[in-house]
N, C-alpha and C positions, 0 to 999 in steps of 0.2 A: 503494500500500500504506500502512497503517498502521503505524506506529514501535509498537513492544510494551519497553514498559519491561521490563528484568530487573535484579533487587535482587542484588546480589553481596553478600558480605562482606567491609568494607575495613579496617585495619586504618589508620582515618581518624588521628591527629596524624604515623605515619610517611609515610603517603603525600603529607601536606601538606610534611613537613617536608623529604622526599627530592625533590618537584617544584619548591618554591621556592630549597632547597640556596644558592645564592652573590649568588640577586636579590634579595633581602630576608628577614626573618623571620613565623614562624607564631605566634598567639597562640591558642588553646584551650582552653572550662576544660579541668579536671583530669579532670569528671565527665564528659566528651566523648570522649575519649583512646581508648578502646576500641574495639569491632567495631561496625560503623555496617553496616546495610542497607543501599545506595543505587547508583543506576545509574550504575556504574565510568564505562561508554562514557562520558558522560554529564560525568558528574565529570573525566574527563580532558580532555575538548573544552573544558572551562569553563578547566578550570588551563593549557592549552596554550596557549590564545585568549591569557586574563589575562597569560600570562609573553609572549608574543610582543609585546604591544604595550606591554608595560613595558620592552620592551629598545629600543622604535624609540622610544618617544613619552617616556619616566620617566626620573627621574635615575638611574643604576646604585645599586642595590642598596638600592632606596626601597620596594620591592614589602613593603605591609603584610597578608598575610591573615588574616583573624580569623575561626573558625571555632566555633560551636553548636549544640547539636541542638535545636529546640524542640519537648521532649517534648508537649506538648499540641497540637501542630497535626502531628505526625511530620515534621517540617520540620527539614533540613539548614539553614542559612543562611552564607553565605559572606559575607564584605566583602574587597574587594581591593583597597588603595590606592596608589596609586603618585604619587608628587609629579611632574608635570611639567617639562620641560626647560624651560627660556625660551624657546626656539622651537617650540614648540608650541601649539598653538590652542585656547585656552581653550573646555572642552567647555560649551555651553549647551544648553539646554532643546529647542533645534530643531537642532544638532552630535547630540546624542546622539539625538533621537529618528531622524534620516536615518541614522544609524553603523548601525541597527539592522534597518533594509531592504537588503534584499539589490541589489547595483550599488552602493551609496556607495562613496565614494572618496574619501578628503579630500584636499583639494590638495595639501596637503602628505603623501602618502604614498609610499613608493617604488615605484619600476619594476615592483619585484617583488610586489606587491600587486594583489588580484584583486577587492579590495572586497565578500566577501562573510565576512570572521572572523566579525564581532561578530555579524551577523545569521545565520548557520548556526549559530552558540553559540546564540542567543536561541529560534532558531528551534527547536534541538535541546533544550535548555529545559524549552521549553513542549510537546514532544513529548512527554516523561517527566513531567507535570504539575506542573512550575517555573515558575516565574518569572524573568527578570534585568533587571535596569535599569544605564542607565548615567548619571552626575553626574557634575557638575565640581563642586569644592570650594574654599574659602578656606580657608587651616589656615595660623598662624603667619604670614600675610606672602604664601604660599605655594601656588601653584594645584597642585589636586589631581588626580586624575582616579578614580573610584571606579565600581568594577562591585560593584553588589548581588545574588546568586543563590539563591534556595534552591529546593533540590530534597526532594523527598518519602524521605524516610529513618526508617529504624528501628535505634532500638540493640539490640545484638544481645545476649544472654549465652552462655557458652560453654555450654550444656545448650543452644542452641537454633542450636550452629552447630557444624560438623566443623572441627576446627583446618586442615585439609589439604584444603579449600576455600577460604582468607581468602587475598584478593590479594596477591600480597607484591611489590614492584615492576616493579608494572604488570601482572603476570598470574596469573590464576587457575590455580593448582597442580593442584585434583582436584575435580571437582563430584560429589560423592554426592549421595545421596536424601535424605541429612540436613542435608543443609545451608539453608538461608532463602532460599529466591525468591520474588520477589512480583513481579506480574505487573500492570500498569496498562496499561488502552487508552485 
């Protein structure tokens, strides 16, 4: 089967702010803050992936997201960053492109790891007409580890969306007729 994108309305700086909550901070413009189009599923699998391997691989509470809409291309765009442990394997060019196929495993990863996050994120993605990539960084001294994602979004106005459809932690309330879907194959 074919993955069929549906556009929720998110009430995008709370949902950043309430998913990252105690791992780090959300950065947003201002002109960003409001009802965002964009595929919830989608959007959640990205921030669940990001916080999960910020907590095995990233210093506690280094998780940096920076979030904009770029209205010219309807592009979400996410940046995730998280500084590295010392014991962690500095992500390179051929680290990040294997994280991204499904079976990787990094040696250093735990028991409990099935080796397929990054690449069911990526994979999920590109299913909603996204993109993600993964880099390792130098910043300060300091190895980085950074997921880039943007997914296809529209900002919303409230004349073109039912307040009592906007996701409010984690779930869609009420889907009327009048509320915003769009619909990508």
């Amino acid at each position: 089967g074919t993955y069929v994108s549906c556009h929720t309305p998110v009430q995008l700086c709370a949902l950043l702010e309430e998913a990252v909550a105690a791992d780090g901070q959300v950065q947003i413009d201002d002109a960003d803050e409001g009802l965002v189009g964009v595929d919830h599923t989608v959007l959640l699998l990205v921030l669940e992936e990001t916080l999960s391997n910020a907590r095995v691989y990233g210093v506690p509470r280094s998780l940096r997201v920076r979030a904009r809409i770029d209205r010219s291309r309807s592009v979400l765009k996410l940046q995730m960053q998280t500084a590295d442990l010392d014991s962690t394997a500095p992500v390179t060019p051929e680290l990040a492109e294997a994280a991204m196929r499904l079976g990787f495993k990094a040696h250093t990863a735990t028991a409990h790891s099935d080796g397929v996050g990054m690449a069911s994120m990526s994979k999920a993605v590109a299913a909603a007409g996204g993109s993600a990539k993964l880099v390792g960084v130098l910043e300060r001294g300091r190895r980085h580890t950074v997921v880039d994602v943007e997914l296809p979004a529209t900002v919303l106005t409230n004349e073109r969306v039912d307040s009592d459809s906007v996701v409010n932690n984690g779930t869609v309330l009420n889907e009327r007729a009048g509320s915003e879907r769009i619909r990508t194959v």
